[in-house]
Each structure stands twice: as structure tokens, then as C-alpha cells.
C-alpha positions, 0 to 999 in steps of 0.5 A: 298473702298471693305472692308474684312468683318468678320461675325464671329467679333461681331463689325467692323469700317472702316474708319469711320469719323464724322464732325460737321460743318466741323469740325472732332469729329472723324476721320479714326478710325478703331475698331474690337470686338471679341464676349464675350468681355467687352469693354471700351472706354475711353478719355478727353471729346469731344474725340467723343467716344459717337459719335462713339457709335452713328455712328455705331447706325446710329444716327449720320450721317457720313462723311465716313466709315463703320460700321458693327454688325456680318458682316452686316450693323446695319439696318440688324441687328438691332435686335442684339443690344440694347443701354443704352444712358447717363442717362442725355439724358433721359426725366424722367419726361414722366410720366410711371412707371419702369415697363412700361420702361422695357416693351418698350424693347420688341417692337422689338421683337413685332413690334409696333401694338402689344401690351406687354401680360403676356410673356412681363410682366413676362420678365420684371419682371424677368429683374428688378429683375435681377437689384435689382428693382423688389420693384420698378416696379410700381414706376414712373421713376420720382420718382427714385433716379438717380442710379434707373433710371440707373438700370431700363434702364439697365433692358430695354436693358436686355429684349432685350436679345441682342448679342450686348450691347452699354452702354453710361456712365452707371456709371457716377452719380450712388452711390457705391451699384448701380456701383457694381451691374452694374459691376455685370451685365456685367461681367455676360453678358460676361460670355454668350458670349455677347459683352459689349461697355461701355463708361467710365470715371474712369481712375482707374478701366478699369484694374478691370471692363474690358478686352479690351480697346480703347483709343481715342481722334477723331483718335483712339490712341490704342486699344487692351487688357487693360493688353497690351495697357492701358498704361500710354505712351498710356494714355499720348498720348491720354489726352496730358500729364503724366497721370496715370493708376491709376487716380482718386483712 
């Protein structure tokens, strides 16, 4: 199928489709994401909404659909995009200090048969400051508290200076000061036009963290600003029941 490509759209699907063991996780969903947008994706579990962060990394294998990152597939722009994955997903027993971690972030921009020099340490450092970690740099990652280790990967992704940011539950087990300081950081990502996806669980503060939002449950339900879809007719269809926009406060 020729699809209309948008290089100027910081992120498009088509038709995209994901099975596991014949059994759809996703299923025809199609999504646009302007530049300078900060979005979440919301719905119940097993909605598929990490698989679709997955798909467009190509970490999942799909059974049809396209995906692409400022008009080209993400093989060729790679380079553009960086991924904070679920915390719980991490080994944090590796043993490496959270400096380290966050110099793991420019091996994109070296290659892997160049080593981190100053330029790398020093871009590091200014990341961790930028998370409030810059005390802990030499701390191994082992030895941080769970809302820690989200910061230093946070970092990690900052280093990359990316265009495009996918986030996987970036504040799911964090403590209040961690979340603040996370809203913070994508608020001002967005402010220089950088494109934020953020899976999110917390029904009661995509209005305030936000902008855009897409609610899925396998087929995409609604996407669009969260002023106009995020509502509880939409919410309804989307977790199968009377659900408030205002849940969990």
C-alpha cells in the first residue's frame, strides 16, 4: 500500500498490526505527531501501548504497517530518537556507576570502537545536573533509590539530544519531588520543539502534564488534543466502562 509520507510529522503509523501467537496485541492503528508535542498514551493494561513504542523502535516484529520518524523509516533515523524503557525492565544490578550510564548515551553519536573523552564526560555531567544527580554521578545504579535510577535514565536519553523522545512509564514508582522534577524536564523539552511520547497511567494528570493524547485499547479509540478527546465518553470506550477524567485524584 503507497503511503502519503509527512516529513515535516515528527511521527507517523499506518496500519500498524502486532500479534503474538495469533492473537492481535495491536490492530490497524494509525497515529500522527506534530513537532513540539508532549504526548501520552494511555489505556488498561495489555492495551499494547508499550508494544506500539516497541514497533516503531523495531523491537517488535510486526505483522503489517509502517511506521516512520520525520518521513523516513527508523533504521534511517535512528540518530533522531532516544527511549527510556520501564525501569523494571533494566538489570540494575550491572555493576556501573550513573555516570557511566549516561555516557552509554553518546555511543550513538561515536560509534562503538570509540571511547567517551572529556566532551562525553562533561556532557554528562551537565545531563545529571540537569536531573538533579549530578551528587550521585559516581554512585553505583544499584545502590539508588528506584526514583534515582529513573533520573539517571532520564539523563541517558538527555545526552543523546534527540529530536524524538519515547518514554515507557517514566513515572510509574517515582516519589512526588522525582515526578515533579520529570514533568519539569519534558515541559522543557517541549518548550525546544522536541517531540515527547510518554506512556501514562495516571488518569488524573494527562490534563496537566500534556497536550496531546492517545487512548488505545489494541485499536486506537481517539487521539488528539487532550482539551478535545480526553473525555469520559472516549475514556469509557476505551477501559469498557464510566471512567472519570478525573481518576485517581
Amino acid at each position: 500500500m503507497l503511503v502519503d509520507v509527512k516529513t515535516d510529522t515528527a511521527i507517523e503509523v499506518h496500519d500498524l498490526t502486532v500479534a503474538y501467537r495469533d492473537r492481535p496485541v495491536l490492530w490497524d492503528v494509525d497515529m500522527e505527531v506534530p513537532p513540539g508535542t508532549l504526548l501520552a498514551i494511555v489505556g488498561p493494561n495489555g492495551a499494547g501501548k508499550t508494544t506500539l513504542i516497541k514497533s516503531i523502535l523495531g523491537l517488535v516484529k510486526t505483522a503489517a504497517g509502517q511506521t516512520y520518524i520525520y518521513g523516513k523509516p527508523y533504521t534511517a533515523q535512528r540518530h533522531l530518537v532516544a527511549y527510556v524503557p520501564q525501569r523494571g525492565s533494566v538489570d540494575w544490578d550491572f555493576p556501573t556507576n550513573a555516570l557511566d550510564v549516561v555516557m552509554m548515551g553518546r555511543y550513538g553519536a561515536l560509534g562503538w570502537f570509540r571511547r567517551p573523552g572529556k566532551r562525553e564526560r562533561a556532557l554528562a555531567l551537565e545531563a545529571l545536573a540537569k536531573v538533579n544527580m549530578l551528587d550521585f554521578a559516581e554512585r553505583q545504579i544499584s545502590q539508588l533509590s528506584g526514583g534515582q535510577q529513573q533520573r539517571v535514565f532520564l539523563a541517558r536519553a538527555l545526552v543523546q539530544d534527540a529530536e524524538v523522545y519515547f518514554m515507557d512509564e517514566p513515572f510509574q514508582g517515582v516519589d512526588v519531588t522525582t515526578e515533579r522534577a520529570i514533568v519539569t524536564l519534558l515541559q522543557e523539552l517541549r518548550a525546544a520543539g522536541k517531540t515527547v511520547v510518554v506512556v501514562h497511567h495516571d488518569l488524573s494528570t494527562v490534563a496537566e502534564y500534556f497536550d496531546r493524547v492517545m487512548l488505545l485499547n489494541v485499536r486506537r479509540v481517539a487521539l488528539g488534543l487532550v482539551a478535545e478527546v480526553f473525555t469520559e465518553h472516549n475514556l469509557s470506550l476505551t477501559y469498557g466502562g464510566r471512567v472519570s477524567t478525573t481518576a485517581g485524584r
